[in-house]
FITIKOL-729100 format. One record per residue (C-alpha): residue in one letter; x, y, z. Coordinates in steps of 0.001 Angstrom, whole numbers, plus 524288, in hexadecimal, padded with zeros to 5 digits. Layout:
A:X:Y:Z
...
! end
This chain:
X:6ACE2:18BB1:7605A
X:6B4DF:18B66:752DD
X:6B49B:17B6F:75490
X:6A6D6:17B9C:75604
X:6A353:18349:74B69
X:6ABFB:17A08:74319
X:6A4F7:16F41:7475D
X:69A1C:17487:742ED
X:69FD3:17760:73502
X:6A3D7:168A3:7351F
X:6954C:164A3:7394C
X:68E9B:16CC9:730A5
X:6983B:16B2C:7226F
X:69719:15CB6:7262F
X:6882F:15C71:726B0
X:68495:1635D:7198C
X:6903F:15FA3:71015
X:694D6:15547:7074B
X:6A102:14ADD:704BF
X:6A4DF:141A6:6FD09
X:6A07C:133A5:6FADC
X:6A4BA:12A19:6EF9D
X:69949:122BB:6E996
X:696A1:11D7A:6DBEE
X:68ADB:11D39:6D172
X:681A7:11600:6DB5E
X:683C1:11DBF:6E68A
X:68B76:113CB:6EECB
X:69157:1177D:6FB67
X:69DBA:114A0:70357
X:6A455:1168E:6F5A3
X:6B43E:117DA:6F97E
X:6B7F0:124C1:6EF09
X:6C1A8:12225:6E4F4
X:6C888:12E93:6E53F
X:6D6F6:12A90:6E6F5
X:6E2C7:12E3A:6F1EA
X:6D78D:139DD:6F4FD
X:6D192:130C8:6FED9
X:6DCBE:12E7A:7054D
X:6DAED:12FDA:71221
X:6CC47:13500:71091
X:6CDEE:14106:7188D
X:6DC52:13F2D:7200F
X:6D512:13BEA:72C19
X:6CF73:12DD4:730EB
X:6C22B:1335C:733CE
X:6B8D6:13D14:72D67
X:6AA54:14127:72B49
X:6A44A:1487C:71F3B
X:69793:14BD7:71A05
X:69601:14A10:70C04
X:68F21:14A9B:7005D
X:6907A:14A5E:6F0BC
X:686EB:14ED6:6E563
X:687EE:14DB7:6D5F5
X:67FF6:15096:6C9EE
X:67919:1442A:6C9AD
X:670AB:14934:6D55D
X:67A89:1416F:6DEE8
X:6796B:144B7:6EC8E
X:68070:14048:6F885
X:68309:14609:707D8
X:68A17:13C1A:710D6
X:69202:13E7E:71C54
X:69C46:133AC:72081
X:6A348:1313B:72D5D
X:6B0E9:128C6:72CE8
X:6B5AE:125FF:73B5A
X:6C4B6:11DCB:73BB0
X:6CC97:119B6:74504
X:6D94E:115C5:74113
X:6E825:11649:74796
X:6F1CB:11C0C:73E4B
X:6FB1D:1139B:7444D
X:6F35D:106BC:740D8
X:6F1DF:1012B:74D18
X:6E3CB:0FF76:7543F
X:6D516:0FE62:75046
X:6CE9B:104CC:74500
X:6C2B4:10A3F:741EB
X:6BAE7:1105E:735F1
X:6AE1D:113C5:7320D
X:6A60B:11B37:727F7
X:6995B:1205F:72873
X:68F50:127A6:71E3C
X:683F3:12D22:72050
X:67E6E:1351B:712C5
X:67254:13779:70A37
X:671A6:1353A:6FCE5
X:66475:13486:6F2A0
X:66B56:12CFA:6EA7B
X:66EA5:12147:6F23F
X:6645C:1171F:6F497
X:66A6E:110E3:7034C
X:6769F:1149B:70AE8
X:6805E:108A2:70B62
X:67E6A:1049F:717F8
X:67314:10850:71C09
X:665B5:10ABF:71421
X:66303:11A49:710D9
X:65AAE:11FCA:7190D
X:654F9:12EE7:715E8
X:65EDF:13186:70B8B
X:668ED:12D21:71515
X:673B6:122B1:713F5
X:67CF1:11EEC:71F0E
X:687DD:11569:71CD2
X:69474:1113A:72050
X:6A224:1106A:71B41
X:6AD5C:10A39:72064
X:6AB28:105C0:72EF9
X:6B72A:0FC67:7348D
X:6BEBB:0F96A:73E53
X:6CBDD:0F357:740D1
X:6D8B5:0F1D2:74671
X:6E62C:0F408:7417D
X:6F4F0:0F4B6:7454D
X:6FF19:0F4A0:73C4C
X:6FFD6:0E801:739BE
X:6F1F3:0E543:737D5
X:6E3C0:0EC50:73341
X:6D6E0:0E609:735D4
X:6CA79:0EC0A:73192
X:6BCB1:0E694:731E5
X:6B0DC:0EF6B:72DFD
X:6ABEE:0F69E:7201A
X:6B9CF:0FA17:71A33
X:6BB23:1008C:70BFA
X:6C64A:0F6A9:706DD
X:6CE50:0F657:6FCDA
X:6D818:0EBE9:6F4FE
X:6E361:0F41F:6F188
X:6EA74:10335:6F1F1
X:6E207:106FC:6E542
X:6DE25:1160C:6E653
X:6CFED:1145C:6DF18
X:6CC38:105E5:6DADB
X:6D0EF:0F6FD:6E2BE
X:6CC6D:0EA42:6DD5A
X:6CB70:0E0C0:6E812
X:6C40F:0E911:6F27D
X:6C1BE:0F89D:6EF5A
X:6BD13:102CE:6FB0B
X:6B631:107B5:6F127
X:6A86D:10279:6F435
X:6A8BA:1020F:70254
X:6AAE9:0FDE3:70F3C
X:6A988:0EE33:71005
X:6A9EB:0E819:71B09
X:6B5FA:0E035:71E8D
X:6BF72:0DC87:72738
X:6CC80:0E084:7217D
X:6DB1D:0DCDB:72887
X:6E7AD:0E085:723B5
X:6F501:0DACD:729F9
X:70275:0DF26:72831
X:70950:0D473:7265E
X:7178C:0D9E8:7235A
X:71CE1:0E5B0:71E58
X:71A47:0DF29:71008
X:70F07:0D88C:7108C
X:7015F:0DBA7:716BE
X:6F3DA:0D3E6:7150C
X:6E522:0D731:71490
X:6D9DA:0CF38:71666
X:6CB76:0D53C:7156C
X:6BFA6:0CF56:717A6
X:6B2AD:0D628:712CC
X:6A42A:0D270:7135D
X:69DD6:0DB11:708D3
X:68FEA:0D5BE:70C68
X:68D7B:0CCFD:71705
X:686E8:0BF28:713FF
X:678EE:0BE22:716E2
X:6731C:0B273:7107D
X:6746E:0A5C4:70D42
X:67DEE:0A1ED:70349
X:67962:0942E:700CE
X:66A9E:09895:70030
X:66E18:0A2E5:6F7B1
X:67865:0A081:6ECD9
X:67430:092A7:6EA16
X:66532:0970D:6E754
X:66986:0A30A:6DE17
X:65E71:0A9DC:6E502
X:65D2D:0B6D4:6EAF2
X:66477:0B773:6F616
X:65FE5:0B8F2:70570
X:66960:0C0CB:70A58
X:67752:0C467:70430
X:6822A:0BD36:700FD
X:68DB6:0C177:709A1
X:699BB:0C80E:70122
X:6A7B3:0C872:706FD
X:6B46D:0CCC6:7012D
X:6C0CD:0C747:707DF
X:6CC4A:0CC84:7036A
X:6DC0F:0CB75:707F5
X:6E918:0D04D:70164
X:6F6B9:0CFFF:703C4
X:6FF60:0DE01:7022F
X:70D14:0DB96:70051
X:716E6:0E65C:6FFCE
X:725F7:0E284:6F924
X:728B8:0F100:6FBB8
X:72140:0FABB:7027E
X:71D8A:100A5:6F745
X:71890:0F5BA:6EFC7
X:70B63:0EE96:6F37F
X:70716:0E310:6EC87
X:6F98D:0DD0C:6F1EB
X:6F4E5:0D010:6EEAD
X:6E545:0CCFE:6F2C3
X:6D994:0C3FF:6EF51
X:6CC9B:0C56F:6F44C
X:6BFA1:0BDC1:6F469
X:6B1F6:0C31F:6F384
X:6A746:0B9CE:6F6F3
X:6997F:0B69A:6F973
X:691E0:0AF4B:70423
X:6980C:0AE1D:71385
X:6A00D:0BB58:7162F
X:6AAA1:0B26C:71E50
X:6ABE8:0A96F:712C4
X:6B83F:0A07E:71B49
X:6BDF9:09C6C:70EE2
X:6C347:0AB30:70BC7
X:6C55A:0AE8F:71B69
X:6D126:0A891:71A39
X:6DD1A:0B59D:718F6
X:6E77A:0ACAE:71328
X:6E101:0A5BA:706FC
X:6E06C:0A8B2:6F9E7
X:6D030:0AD0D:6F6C5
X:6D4DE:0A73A:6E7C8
X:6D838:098D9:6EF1F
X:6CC9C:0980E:6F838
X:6C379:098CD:6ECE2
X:6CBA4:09245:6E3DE
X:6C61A:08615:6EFC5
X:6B854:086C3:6EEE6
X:6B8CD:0795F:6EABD
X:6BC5D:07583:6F7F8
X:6AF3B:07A7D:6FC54
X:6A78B:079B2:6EEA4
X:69D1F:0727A:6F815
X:69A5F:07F4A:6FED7
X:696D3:08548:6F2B4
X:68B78:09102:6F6C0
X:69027:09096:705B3
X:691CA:09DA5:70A38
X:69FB4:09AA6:70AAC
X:6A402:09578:6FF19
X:6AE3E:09D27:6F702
X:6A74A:09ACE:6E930
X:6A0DA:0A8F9:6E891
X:6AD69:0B00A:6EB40
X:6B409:0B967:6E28F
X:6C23B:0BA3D:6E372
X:6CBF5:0C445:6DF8F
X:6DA80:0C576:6E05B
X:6E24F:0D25F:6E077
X:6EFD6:0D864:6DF3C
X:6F2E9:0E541:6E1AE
X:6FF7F:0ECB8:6E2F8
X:7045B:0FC1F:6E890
X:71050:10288:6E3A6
X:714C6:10F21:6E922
X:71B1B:116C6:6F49B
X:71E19:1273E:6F563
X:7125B:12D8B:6ED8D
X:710EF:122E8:6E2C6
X:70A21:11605:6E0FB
X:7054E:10AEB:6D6CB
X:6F962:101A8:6DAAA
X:6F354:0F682:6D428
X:6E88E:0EC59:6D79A
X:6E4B8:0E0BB:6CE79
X:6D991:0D7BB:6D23A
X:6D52A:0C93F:6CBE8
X:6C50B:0C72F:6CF33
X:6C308:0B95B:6D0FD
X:6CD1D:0B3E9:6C6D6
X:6CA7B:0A4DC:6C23D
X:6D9CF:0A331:6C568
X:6DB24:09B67:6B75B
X:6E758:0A412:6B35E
X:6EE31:09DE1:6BD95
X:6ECE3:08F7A:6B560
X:6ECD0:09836:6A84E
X:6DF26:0934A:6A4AD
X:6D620:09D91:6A00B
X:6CDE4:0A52D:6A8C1
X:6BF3A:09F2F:6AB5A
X:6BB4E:0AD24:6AC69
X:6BF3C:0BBB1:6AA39
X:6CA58:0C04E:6B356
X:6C54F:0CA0B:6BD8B
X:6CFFD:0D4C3:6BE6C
X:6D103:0E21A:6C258
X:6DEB8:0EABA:6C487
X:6E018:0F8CA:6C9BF
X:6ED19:101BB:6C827
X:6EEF3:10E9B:6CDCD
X:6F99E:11876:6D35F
X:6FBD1:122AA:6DBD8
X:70573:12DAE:6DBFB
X:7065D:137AC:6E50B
X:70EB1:144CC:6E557
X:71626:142B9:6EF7F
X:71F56:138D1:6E822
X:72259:1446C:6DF39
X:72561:14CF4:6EB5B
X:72F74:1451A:6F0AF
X:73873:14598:6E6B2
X:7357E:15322:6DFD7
X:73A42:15E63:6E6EB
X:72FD0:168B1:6E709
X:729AD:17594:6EFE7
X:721C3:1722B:6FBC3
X:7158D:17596:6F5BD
X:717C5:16D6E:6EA66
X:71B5D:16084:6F156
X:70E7C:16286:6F967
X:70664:164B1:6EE0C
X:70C59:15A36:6E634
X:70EF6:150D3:6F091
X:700FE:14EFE:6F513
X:6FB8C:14C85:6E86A
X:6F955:13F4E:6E07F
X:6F3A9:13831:6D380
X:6EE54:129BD:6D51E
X:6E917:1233D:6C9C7
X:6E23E:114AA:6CA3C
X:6DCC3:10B2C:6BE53
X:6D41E:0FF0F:6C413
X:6CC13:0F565:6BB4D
X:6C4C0:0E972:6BDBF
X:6C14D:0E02C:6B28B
X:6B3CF:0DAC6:6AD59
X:6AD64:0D02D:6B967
X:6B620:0D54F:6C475
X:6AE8B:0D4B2:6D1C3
X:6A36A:0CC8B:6CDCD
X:69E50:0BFD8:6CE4C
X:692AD:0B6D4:6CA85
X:68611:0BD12:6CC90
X:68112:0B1C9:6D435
X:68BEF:0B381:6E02E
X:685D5:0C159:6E186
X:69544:0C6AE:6E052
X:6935B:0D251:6DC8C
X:6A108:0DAC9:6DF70
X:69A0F:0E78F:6E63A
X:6982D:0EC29:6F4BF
X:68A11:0EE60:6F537
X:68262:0E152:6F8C5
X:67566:0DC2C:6EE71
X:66B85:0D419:6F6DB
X:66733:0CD7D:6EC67
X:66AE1:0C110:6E596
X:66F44:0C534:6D585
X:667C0:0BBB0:6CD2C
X:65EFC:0B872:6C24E
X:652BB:0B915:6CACA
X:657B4:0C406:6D2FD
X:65F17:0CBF3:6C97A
X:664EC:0D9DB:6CC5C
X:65E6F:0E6B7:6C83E
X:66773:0F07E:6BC2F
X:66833:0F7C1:6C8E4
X:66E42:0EF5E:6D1B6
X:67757:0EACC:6C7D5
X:67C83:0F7B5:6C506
X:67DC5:0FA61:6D456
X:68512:0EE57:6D4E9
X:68EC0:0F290:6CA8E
X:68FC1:1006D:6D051
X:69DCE:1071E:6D128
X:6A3E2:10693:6DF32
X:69CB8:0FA41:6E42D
X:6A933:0F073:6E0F3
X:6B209:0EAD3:6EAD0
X:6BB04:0EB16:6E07B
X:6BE7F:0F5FC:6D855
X:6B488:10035:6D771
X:6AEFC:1001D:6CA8C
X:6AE2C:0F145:6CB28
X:6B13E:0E7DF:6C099
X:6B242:0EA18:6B0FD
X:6B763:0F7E1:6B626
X:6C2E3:100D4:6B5AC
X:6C58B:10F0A:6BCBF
X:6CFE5:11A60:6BADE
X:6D4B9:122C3:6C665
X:6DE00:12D7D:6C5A1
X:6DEF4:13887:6D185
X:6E787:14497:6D45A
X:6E72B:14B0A:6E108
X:6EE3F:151B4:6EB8F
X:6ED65:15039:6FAC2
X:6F4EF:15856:70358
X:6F579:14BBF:70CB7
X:6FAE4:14187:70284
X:707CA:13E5E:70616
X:70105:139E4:71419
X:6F765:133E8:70C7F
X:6F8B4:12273:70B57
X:6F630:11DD4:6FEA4
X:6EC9E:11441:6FB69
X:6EB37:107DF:703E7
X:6E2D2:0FD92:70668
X:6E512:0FBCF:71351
X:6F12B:0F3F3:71261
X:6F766:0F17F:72064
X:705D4:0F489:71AFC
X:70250:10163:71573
X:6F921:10501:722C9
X:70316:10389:72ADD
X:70F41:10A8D:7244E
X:70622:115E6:721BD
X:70366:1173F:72F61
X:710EA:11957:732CB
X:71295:12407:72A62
X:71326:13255:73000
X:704F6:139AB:72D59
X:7028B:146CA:72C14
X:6F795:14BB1:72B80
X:6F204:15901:723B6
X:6EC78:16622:7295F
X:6E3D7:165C6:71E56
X:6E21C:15AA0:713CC
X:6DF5B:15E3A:705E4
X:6DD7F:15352:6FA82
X:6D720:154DE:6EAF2
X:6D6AB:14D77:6E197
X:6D16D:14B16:6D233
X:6CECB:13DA0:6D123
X:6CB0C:1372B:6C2B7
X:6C4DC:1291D:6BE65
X:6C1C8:12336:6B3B2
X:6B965:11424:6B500
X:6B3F6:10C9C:6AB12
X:6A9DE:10255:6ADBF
X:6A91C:0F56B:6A52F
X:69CA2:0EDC6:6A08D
X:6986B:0E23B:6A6E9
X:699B8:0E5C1:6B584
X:68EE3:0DE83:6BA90
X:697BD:0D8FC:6C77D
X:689ED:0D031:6CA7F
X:6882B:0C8A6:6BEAF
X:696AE:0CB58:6B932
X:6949D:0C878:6A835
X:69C87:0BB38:6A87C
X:69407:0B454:6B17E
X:68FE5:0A676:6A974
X:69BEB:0A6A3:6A155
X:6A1D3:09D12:6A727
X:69DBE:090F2:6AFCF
X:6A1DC:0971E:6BC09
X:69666:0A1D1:6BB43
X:68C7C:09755:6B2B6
X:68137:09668:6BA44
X:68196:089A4:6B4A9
X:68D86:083F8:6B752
X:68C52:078C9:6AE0E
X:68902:08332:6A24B
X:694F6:082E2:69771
X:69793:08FAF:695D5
X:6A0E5:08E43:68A61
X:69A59:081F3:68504
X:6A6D0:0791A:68381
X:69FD1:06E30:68C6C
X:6A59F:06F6C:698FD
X:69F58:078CD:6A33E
X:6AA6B:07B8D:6AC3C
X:6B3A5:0827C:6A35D
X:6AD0F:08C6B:69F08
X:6B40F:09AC0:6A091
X:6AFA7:0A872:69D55
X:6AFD8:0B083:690B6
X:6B316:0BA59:6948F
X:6C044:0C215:69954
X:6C4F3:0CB37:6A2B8
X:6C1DB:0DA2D:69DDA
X:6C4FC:0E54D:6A0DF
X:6BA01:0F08C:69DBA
X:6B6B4:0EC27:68EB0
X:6A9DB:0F5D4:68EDB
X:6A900:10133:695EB
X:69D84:1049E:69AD1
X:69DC2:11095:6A346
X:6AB40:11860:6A6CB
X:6AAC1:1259A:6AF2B
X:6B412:13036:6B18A
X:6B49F:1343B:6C0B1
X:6BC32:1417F:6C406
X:6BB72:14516:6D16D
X:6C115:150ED:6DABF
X:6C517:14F39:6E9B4
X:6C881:159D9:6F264
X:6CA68:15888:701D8
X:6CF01:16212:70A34
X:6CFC8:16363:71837
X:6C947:17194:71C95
X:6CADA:17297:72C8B
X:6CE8C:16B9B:73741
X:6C939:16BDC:744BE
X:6D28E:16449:7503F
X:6D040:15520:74AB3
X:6C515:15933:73E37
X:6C96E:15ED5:73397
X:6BE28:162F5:72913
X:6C121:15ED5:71B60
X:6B91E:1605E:70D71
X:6B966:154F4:7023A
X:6B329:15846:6F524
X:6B047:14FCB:6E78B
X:6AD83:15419:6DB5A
X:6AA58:1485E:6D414
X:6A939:1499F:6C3EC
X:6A432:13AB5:6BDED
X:6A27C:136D3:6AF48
X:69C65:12AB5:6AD66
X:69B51:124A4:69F6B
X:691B1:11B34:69AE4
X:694EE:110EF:68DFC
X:6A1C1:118BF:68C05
X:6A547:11930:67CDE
X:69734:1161C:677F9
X:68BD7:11B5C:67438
X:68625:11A46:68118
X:69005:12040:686BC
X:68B44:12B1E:69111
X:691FA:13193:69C84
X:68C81:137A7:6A8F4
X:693D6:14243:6B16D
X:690D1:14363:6BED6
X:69933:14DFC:6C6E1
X:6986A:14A7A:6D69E
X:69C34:153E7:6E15C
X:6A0B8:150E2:6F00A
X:6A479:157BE:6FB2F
X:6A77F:152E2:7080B
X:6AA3D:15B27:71647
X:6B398:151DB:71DA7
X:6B5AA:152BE:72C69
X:6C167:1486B:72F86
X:6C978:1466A:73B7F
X:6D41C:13BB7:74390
! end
């Protein structure tokens, strides 16, 4: 009879409360939070449910409930499953994600895969949140930040020193014709398909040092473009041969709308500390390498960041029972990213804009794009890349103390190695999990972030409509180069202050279920024209609570 009436509890908590949900100025959903080593695990169980629901004094109103089912060995060896669903109302909020709003309501989904692994080898296929490197809050090559994609991702263990990925993603699948299309510069039947392949190589000289090496290619037209299926060639060399196949020019195969990026990125750290880097080149010209001068702006962005956690502090201080637990569960991460001017973006006429959500439309003269859909376009959260997008920078710095840390992984992005050793490690698990934390940002956003129509289209004759036009006017049309350089944030227009509050704690169990409660207070200070006369700043304070049931 006691069970039952707990059930009840469970039932009816769940069916009138709130939670929390990450979203940004336009209300998108599927959002991945920022909040730092908080998140790790979500709840210290692989599957939950929670109602939800968030309000601030903008007249913002939200109620959701989500449902996350997994299926996963802790020894790494079988099949694998996960999926997310949503189901929430919202006034503010036009249409749900995947599915049109119907009443008020929304229903989506989140991440939905499955897979096999052993400890040699992962394969996933399905809508995975991915990510590039072990950054806490920002990753430049692909961030989890915007979403689930759909993709199929494999990871092999190739040695105790070196492992590989490969991912394959369709961001929108390909529903017209390319050659109909692109050559007319007309509004387009259909959508052009968008794909981002992706592979890197981890290599580890000592188990505490990871140095990653990647490139990636994000295209247009046929989502199995065969010219970038291949695991083993450099995405820099195949386009560098699109004179091979100049004669296919417009096919949906061709390589010529492709965007290419290379990447390094590096972890340092073992026993409660760490350093982490990632650096990232966006479609580089490759002149440095014959020390000519660049036919256009470098692309670039870097992010550096730490961790340190109590525990390292513990080990080698002597100190009262108490005092070691309190001290060696808690931890300070701190993380700087920027992106330059013209990262992520492309000619308006290859429809390349760098976001997640899809435009059915073609972006030209006759057809052009409403102040509206431009700003959407340019929204925070949307990137692939890092989350404020390009001509952008972003501060983090958290302190916070979980009474489950030093059973807590650090940051991964799903490397094979690091998988496998941490499932050989002893677990235990909490009676009751506990975690807060304070969590501060400071981001800056730069001018000219159009990523449709990026400013230096037409400076040079590979963007001249006209390819024949002399842009610099010395008489020969084929050498023309930009005038312009690679910047870093020269005017500021808008920077915000985030300060944010997280407190979980578990409150009962019952048998499997145990009942937890999550809750957010979110303070935001967003500035305007900083340091001018126009200069004006809006507050907005944001409150979340959440009533988690999770179990194994």
């Amino acid at each position: 009879m006691k069970r039952l009436f707990y059930i009840i509890l469970f039932t009816t908590i769940c069916s009138i409360s709130f939670a929390i949900i990450d979203s940004n100025d336009y209300l998108d959903i599927n959002l991945k939070g920022k909040d730092g080593t908080f998140a790790l695990p979500s709840y210290h169980r692989d599957n939950y449910f929670f109602t939800f629901g968030g309000v601030d004094t903008k007249g913002y109103a939200e109620f959701e409930t989500k449902t996350h089912l997994s299926i996963n060995s802790p020894e790494l060896f079988g099949f694998i499953f996960a999926g997310d669903i949503y189901v929430g109302y919202t006034k503010d909020r036009d249409v749900g994600g995947e599915f049109e709003k119907f009443g008020g309501i929304t229903m989506y989904y989140g991440e939905a895969y499955l897979g096999y692994e052993n400890k040699f080898t992962s394969v996933r296929v399905g809508f995975q949140n991915l990510n590039s490197s072990d950054a806490i809050y920002n990753h430049l090559q692909i961030d989890d930040y915007g979403g689930p994609i759909f993709a199929l991702k494999f990871t092999q263990f190739m040695s105790r020193f070196v492992d590989m990925e490969i991912v394959y993603s369709f961001i929108r699948p390909h529903t017209t014709d390319w050659n109909a299309n692109f050559l007319k510069n007309d509004i387009i039947d259909g959508q052009f398909g968008k794909s981002l392949f992706y592979k890197k190589f981890n290599i580890r000289p000592l188990p505490w040092i990871r140095i990653g090496l990647g490139d990636s290619v994000y295209f247009l037209g046929n989502n199995f473009n065969i010219y970038y299926m291949n695991p083993l060639g450099l995405y820099f060399m195949t386009l560098a041969q699109d004179k091979f196949w100049e004669a296919k020019y417009g096919a949906e195969s061709a390589v010529d709308a492709s965007s290419l990026k290379i990447d390094l990125d590096f972890n340092i750290g073992f026993n409660g500390w760490r350093f982490y880097g990632e650096m990232l080149i966006d479609d580089s010209d490759g002149f440095f390498v014959t020390f000519k001068p660049s036919m256009f702006p470098n692309r670039v962005a870097f992010v550096l960041g730490g961790e340190l956690r109590g525990c390292l502090f513990t080990r080698y201080i002597h100190m009262s029972k108490p005092a070691e637990f309190f001290i060696g569960n808690m931890y300070i991460n701190l993380e700087y990213g920027v992106t330059s001017k013209y990262c992520y973006t492309r000619d308006n006429n290859n429809n390349y804009e760098y976001v997640r959500q899809e435009y059915r439309k073609k972006y030209s003269a006759a057809n052009p794009m409403t102040t509206a859909e431009i700003k959407r376009i340019q929204r925070q959260g949307n990137f692939l890349g890092f989350m404020y997008g390009n001509n952008a920078d972003c501060f983090d710095i958290a302190i916070g103390w979980r009474n489950d840390l030093e059973q807590t992984q650090s940051y991964i992005a799903g490397y094979q190695n690091d998988r496998y050793f941490d499932a050989q490690k002893q677990k235990k698990e909490i009676n009751r999990l506990f975690k807060v934390q304070l969590h501060y940002r400071h981001y800056r956003l730069g001018d000219e972030r159009n990523v449709v129509a990026p400013f230096y289209a037409n400076e040079h004759y590979y963007f001249d409509v006209d390819k024949e036009f002399d842009s610099d006017g010395d008489g020969i049309a084929d050498n023309d180069t930009s005038n312009r350089r690679t910047e870093f944030l020269r005017i500021v227009e808008e920077q915000g202050d985030i300060f944010d509050i997280n407190i979980y704690s578990d409150l009962f169990r019952i048998a499997r279920f145990t009942m937890g409660m999550e809750t957010k207070f979110n303070f935001i200070w967003q500035t305007y024209h900083p340091l001018t006369i126009a200069q004006q700043t809006d507050f907005t304070f944001k409150w979340e609570i959440a009533f988690v049931v999770s179990w194994h």
